[in-house]
C-alpha positions as CSV (number, residue, x, y, z in Angstrom):
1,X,33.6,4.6,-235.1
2,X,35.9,2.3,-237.1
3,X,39.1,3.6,-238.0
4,X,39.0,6.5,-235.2
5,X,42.5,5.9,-234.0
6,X,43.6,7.2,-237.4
7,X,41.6,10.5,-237.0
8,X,43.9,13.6,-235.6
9,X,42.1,15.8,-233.6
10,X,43.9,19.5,-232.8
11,X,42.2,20.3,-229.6
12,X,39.2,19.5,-228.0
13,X,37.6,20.9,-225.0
14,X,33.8,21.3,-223.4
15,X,31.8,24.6,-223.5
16,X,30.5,26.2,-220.1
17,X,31.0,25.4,-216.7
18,X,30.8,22.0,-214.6
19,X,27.2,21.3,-213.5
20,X,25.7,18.1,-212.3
21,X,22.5,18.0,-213.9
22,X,23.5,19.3,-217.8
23,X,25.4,17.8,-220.1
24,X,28.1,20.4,-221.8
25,X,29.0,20.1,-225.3
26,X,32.2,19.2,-226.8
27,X,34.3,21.1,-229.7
28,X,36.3,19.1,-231.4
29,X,39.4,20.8,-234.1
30,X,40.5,18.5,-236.7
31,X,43.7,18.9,-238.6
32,X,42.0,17.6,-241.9
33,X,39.3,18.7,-243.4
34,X,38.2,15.4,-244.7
35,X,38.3,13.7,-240.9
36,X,35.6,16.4,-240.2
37,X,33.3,15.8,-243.2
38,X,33.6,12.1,-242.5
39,X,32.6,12.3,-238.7
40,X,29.6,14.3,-239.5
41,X,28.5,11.7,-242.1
42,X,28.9,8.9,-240.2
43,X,27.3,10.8,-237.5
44,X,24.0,10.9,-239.7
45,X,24.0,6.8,-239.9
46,X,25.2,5.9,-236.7
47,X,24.3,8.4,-234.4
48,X,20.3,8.3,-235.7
49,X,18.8,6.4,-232.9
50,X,21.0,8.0,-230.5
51,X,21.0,11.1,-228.2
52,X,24.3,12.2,-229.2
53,X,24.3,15.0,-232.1
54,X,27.2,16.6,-234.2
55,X,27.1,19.9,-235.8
56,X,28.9,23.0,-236.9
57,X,29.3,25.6,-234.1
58,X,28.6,28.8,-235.6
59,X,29.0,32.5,-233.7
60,X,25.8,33.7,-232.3
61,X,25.2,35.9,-235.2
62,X,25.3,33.5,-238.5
63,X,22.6,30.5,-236.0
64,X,20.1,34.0,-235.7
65,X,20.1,34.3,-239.4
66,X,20.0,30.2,-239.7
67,X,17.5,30.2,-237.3
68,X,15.2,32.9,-239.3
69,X,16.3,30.8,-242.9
70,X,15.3,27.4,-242.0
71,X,11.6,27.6,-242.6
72,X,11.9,29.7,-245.8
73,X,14.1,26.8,-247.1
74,X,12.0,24.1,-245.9
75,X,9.0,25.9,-247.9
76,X,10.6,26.0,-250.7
77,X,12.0,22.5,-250.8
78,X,8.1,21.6,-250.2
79,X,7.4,23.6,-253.2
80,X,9.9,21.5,-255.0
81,X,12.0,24.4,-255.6
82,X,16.2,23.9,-255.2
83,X,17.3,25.3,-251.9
84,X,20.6,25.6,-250.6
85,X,21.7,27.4,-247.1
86,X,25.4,28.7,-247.9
């Protein structure tokens, strides 16, 4: 990413234990909001081709209830109807 060196980062570490044949995930902390909101949208353009993929991490709870919501929203933006996940 351009500009990267000026991103602050709080912490960042990998999630689960060291095993040869999978690839852990990394969380990453940022101090400012803004440095977060832009990594995900450049993600979108410039990650697209790519394997990589950023996200939020949610608890276990809120990506069941996600999980069960995507299809009802994805009906409904078929329907042409406004459809938000909050």
């Amino acid at each position: 990413m351009e500009n990267a060196k000026y991103i602050k980062i709080y912490r960042s570490h990998r999630i689960g234990r060291f095993n040869v044949n999978i690839t852990r995930p990394i969380v990453a902390k940022f101090n400012f909001h803004q440095d977060k909101l832009n990594a995900k949208q450049r993600s979108y353009t410039e990650f697209r081709d790519s394997t990589y993929r950023v996200a939020e991490q949610y608890p276990r709870e809120i990506k069941d209830l996600r999980q069960i919501l995507h299809p009802v929203i994805m009906k409904a933006k078929q329907l042409d109807k406004k459809a938000v996940m909050s």
